[in-house]
N, C-alpha and C positions, 0 to 999 in steps of 0.2 A: 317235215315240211321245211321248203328254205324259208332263213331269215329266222327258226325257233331258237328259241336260246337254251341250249341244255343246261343243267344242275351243274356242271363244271363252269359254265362262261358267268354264269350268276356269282357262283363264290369268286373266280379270278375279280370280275367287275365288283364286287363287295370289297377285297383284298387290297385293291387299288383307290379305292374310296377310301376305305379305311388308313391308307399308307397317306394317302395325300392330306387326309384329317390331320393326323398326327403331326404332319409337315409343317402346315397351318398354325397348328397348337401352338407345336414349340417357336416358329415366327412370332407370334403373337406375343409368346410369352418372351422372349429376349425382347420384341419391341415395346412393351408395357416397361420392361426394366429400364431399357434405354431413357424409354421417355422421362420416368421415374425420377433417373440420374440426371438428365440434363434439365428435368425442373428444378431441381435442389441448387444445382447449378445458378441454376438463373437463380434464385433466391437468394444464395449467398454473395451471386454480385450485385445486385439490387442492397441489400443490407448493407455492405463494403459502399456502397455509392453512399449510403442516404446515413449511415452511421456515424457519428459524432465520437464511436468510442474505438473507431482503428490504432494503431500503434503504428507509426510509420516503420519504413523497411521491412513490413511484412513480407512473410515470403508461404507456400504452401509446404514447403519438404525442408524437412532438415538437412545441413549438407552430410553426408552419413560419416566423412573424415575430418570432421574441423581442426583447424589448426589450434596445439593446445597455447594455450596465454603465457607471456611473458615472454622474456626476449630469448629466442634460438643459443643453441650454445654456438659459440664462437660467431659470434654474428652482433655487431655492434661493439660499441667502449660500456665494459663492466667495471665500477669504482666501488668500495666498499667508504663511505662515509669517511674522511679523511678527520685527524684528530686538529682541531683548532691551533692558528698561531697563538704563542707564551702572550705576545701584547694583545692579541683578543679577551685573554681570557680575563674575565672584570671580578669572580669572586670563587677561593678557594674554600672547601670544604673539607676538613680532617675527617674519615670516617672511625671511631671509635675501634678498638682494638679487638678484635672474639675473645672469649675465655670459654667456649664451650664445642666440642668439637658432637655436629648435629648424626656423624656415622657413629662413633658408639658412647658417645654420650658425654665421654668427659669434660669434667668442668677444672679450671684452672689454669695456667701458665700457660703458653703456645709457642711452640719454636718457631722465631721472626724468619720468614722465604723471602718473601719480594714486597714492594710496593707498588700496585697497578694505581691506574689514574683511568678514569671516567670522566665524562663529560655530555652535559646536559645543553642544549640551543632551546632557550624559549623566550619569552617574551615579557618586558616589564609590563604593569596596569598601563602604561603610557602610549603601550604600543612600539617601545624600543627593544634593541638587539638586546639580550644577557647571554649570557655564558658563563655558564661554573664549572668549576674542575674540580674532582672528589678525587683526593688521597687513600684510595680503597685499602689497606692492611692484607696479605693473603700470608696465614699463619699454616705452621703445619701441626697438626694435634703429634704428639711424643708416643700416645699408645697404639693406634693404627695408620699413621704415618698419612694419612687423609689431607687433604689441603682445606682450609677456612678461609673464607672472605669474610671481609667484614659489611655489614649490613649498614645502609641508611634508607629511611622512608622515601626518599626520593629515588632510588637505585632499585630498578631489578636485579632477580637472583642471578639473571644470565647476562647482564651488563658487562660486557668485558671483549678481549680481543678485537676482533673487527669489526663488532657492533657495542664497543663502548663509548660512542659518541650518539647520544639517541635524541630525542625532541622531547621536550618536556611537555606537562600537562596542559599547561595555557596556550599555546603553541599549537599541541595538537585539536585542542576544545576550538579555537580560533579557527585552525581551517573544516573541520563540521561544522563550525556555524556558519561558514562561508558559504558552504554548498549546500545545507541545509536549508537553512534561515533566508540567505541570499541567493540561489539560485545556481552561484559560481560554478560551470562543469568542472568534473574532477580533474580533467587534464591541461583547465586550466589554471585553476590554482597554484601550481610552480610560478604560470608565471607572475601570477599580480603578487605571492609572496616575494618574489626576488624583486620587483618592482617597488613596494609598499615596502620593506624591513631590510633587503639583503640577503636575506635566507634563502640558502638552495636547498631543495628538496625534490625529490622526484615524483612522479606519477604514481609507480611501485611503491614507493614509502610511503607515500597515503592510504594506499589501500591496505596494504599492511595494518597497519597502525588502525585503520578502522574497522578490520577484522575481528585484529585481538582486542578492540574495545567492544566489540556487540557479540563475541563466542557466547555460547553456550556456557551456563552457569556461572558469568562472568557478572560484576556489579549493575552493568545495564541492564542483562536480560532480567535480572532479578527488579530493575525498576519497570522494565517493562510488563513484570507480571504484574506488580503493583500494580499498573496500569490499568491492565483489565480488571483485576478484582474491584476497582474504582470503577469502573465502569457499570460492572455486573451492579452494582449499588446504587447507581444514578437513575433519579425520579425519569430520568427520558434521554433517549442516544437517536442523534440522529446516524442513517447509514448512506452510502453511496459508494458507484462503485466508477470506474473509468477502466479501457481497455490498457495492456500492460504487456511485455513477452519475455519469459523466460526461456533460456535456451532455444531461444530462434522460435518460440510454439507461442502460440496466444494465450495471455494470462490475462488476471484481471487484477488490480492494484484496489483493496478496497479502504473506507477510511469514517470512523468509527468516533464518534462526536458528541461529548456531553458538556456539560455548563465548563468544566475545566480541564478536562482530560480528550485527547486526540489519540486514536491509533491506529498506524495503519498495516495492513498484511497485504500480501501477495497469495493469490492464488492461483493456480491451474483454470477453477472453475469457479463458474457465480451458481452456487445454489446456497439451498437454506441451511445445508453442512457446514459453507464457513461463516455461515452467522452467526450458529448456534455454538459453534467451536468458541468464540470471543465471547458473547452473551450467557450460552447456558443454554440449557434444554427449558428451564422455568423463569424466564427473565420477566420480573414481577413490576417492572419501568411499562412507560411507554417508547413502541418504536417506532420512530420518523421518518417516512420515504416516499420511495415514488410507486405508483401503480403494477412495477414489476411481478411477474408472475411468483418469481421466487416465495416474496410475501403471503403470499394466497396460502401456502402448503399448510397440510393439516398439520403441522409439527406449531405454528403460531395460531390456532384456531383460538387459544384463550391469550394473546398476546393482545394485549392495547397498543392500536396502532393508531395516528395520525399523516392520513396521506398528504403528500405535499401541495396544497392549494396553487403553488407557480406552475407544477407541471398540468395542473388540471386548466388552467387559465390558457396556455399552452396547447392543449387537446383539443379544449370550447372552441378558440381561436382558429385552429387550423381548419375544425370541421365548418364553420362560418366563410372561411373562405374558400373552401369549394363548393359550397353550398350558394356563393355571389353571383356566378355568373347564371346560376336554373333560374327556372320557375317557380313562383309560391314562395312560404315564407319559412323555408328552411331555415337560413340566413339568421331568421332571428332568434331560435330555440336555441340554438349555439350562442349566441347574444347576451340573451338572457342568464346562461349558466355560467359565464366568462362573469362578466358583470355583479351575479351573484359570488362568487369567490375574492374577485378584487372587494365586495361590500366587506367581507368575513375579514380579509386580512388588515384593512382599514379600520375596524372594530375593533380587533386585538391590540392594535397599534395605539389606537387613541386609550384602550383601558392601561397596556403599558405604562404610554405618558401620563395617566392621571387624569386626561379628559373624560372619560367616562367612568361613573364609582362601577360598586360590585353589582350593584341591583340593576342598573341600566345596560353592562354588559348583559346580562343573563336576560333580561327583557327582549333586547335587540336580537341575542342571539335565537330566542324563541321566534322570532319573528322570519327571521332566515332559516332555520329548519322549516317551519311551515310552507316558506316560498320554494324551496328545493324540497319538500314531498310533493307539493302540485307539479313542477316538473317534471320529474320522476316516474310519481306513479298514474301514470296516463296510458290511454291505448298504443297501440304499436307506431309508432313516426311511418310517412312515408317517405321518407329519406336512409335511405339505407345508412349513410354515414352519419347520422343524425342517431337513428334508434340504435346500431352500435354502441355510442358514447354514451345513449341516456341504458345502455344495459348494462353495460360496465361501470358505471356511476351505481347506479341502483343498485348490483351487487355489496358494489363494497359500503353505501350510506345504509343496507338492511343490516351490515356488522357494526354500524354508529363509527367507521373508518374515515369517514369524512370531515365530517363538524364535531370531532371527538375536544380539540381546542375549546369548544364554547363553551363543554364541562367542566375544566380544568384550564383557566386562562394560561398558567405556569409553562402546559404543552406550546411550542411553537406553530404556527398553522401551514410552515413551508419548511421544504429540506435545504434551503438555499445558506447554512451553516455547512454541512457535508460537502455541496460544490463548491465553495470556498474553500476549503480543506483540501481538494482534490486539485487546485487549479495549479499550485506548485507541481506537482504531480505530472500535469497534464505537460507542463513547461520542462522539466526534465526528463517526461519522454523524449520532447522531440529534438533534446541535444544530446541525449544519452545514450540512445536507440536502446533501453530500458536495460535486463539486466541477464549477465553475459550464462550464470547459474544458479541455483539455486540460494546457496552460501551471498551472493552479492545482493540476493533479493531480501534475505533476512539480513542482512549487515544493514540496507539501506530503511527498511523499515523499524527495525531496532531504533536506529538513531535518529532517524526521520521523526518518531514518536517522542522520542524524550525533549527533542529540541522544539518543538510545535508544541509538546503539553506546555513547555515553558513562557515558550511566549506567551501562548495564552492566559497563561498566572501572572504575567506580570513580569514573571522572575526571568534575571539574566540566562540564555543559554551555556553562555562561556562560561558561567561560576558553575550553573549544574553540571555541564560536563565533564569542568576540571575536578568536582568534587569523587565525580566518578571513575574518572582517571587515575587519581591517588590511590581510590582505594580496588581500585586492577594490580597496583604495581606490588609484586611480590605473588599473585594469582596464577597459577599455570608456567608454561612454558608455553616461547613464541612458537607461534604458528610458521609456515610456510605458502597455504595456498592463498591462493588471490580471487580476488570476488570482482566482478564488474557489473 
């Protein structure tokens, strides 16, 4: 009959359904990916827009040839440190004669070679120019004919030829505290020293020099282990973190905060790996922060934490005002939990100062947990952005992460100690375009930590650092690479 479909035309038309399905599928599926990618997309400009923790000069791609550091050969004027005029120099130093030759050991008499002369640029307490010049001795031992310099605590072992004019300890303590302590960028410091003292120095000879002062196994790194271990033993650290960029890639700069100890690291990434890298896997303290997911991880489940009441104040606040322009009384449930926190921190404060004894804090603060469980634990909001905050709240006041202060007045109720810490931080991002690699990231946080623990003791940076300086000199051999 016309118009029947035989058992061929059936399978052809199945074939081609079938072929066009497929076609279909796979459309579908590149366009779900598409979609996928370009919501991530918008997510991470959205974040970049509304994020407080960008690093300027960010870029997405590394350049894959960067230009390596330092000046090109034959490109620019290269000086090797010139040796002081005779009337510059204000005090001469005899170095004592060797009588032990350190290649095979002899001890006794030395055949006189030559007399080298060294010389140190540093600075009097006064803040004036000095200059001394050391009558170095260089004997020759008689039995393996070896050459001996003579040694002073002030002189390195490699002090000589065209790096025997070098900066002394005050000198160099001086200009890290400059850039530490004060802010100064490093390529500017040549010039306020040649302004302030007369001193020429280069850009390169700082980083140098704060190099070999933060190496590895060198007198600082070892007070900055101290550091941590100090840390790891402190009743409570507060933490925080701000964005940072290592070799052109996004890091994160964090900074580590107890009654007297400051430290800060560079990382790649914010998770609970480099918290527990500084702290420990059992840090038996409490820890101080902000609502960051990080926190939550089951690696801190038995951690005593106190979240930071400014950034909750902050949340309440925001969700209050978008909840201004609706209907009903959103507006005030955010109100009310702002309000409750500014109470708490105003509590602490007055038991600090002594207006409130022990028994009265712990009264009032019973009073305030009762008023933040009726928040709390209530039927579902209808305000979407409202039951949000009071779920996130309620998580973390069912680990007692909240009002954990009220137990222990000693705890702080806010992280606004760590933003403090961070705020230098934030300010030498954005003159430094942070740091050039690796090595410049630990140089900086090395030294960043020893000069911040200090001030917050009270204690001079300039005497810490020249104490630590001294005892570098005779440590290793210099280095060559350079860190930014």
């Amino acid at each position: 009959m016309a118009g029947t479909l035989t058992e061929g035309d059936v399978l052809e038309i199945i074939r081609q359904q079938t072929e066009r399905f497929e076609q279909l599928e796979a459309e579908n599926h590149a366009l779900r990916a598409e979609n996928a990618r370009l919501k991530k997309k918008i997510e991470e400009l959205e974040r970049k827009k509304h994020s407080k923790y960008a690093a300027p000069f960010s870029r997405e791609a590394r350049n894959p040839d960067p230009q390596p550091p330092g000046r090109r050969a034959g490109v620019g004027i290269f000086t090797y440190k010139t040796p002081p005029e005779p009337e510059q120099v204000q005090a001469i130093v005899s170095v004592p004669i060797p009588n032990t030759c350190a290649n095979c050991g002899y001890t006794g008499k030395l055949i006189f070679k030559q007399m080298d002369k060294a010389w140190i640029t540093d600075l009097k307490a006064q803040g004036a120019r000095l200059i001394t010049e050391y009558h170095v001795p260089v004997m020759t031992c008689p039995i393996c004919g070896q050459k001996v310099r003579g040694e002073h605590a002030d002189l390195a072992p490699d002090q000589c030829g065209a790096t025997a004019h070098r900066h002394g300890a005050r000198l160099q303590a001086v200009i890290q505290t400059l850039r530490h302590e004060q802010g100064i960028p490093e390529r500017r410091l040549p010039r306020v020293l040649e302004l302030t003292t007369g001193i020429r120095v280069t850009q390169g000879a700082i980083n140098q020099a704060a190099v070999r002062l933060a190496r590895d196994g060198g007198p600082l790194a070892v007070q900055v282990g101290v550091l941590e271990a100090q840390l790891q033993a402190a009743p409570y650290v507060h933490h925080d973190d701000t964005g940072w960029r290592m070799n052109g890639v996004a890091a994160w700069m964090s900074a580590f905060l107890s009654n007297d100890v400051v430290l800060y690291r560079a990382n790649p990434q914010h998770t609970n790996a480099e918290v527990r890298a500084v702290l420990g896997d059992h840090y038996a303290g409490t820890l101080v922060a902000d609502r960051f997911s990080v926190y939550d991880s089951h690696v801190f489940a038995e951690t005593k934490q106190q979240k930071c009441l400014a950034h909750l104040i902050r949340n309440a606040d925001e969700a209050a005002e978008g909840e201004r322009t609706r209907l009903g009384r959103g507006e005030r449930y955010a109100r009310r939990l702002a309000q409750l926190f500014r109470d708490g921190i105003r509590l602490h404060s007055a038991y600090r100062n002594e207006v409130v004894s022990r028994q009265g804090y712990a009264q009032q603060g019973e009073s305030l947990t009762l008023r933040l469980d009726r928040l709390l634990n209530r039927m579902p909001l209808k305000s979407k952005t409202n039951e949000r905050l009071r779920q996130g709240l309620l998580k973390q006041h069912l680990t007692g992460r909240l009002l954990y202060f009220l137990l222990d007045p000693e705890i702080p109720p806010t992280n606004n100690a760590a933003e403090r810490a961070l705020r230098s931080v934030v300010m030498a991002r954005k003159v430094s375009q942070c740091s050039k690699n690796l090595l410049g990231a630990i140089t900086y946080t090395r030294i960043k930590s020893v000069v911040e623990t200090a001030r917050l003791r009270g204690e001079d940076p300039v005497s810490v650092l020249m104490g630590l300086q001294r005892l570098y000199v005779g440590f290793g051999t210099e280095t060559r690479q350079t860190a930014r």
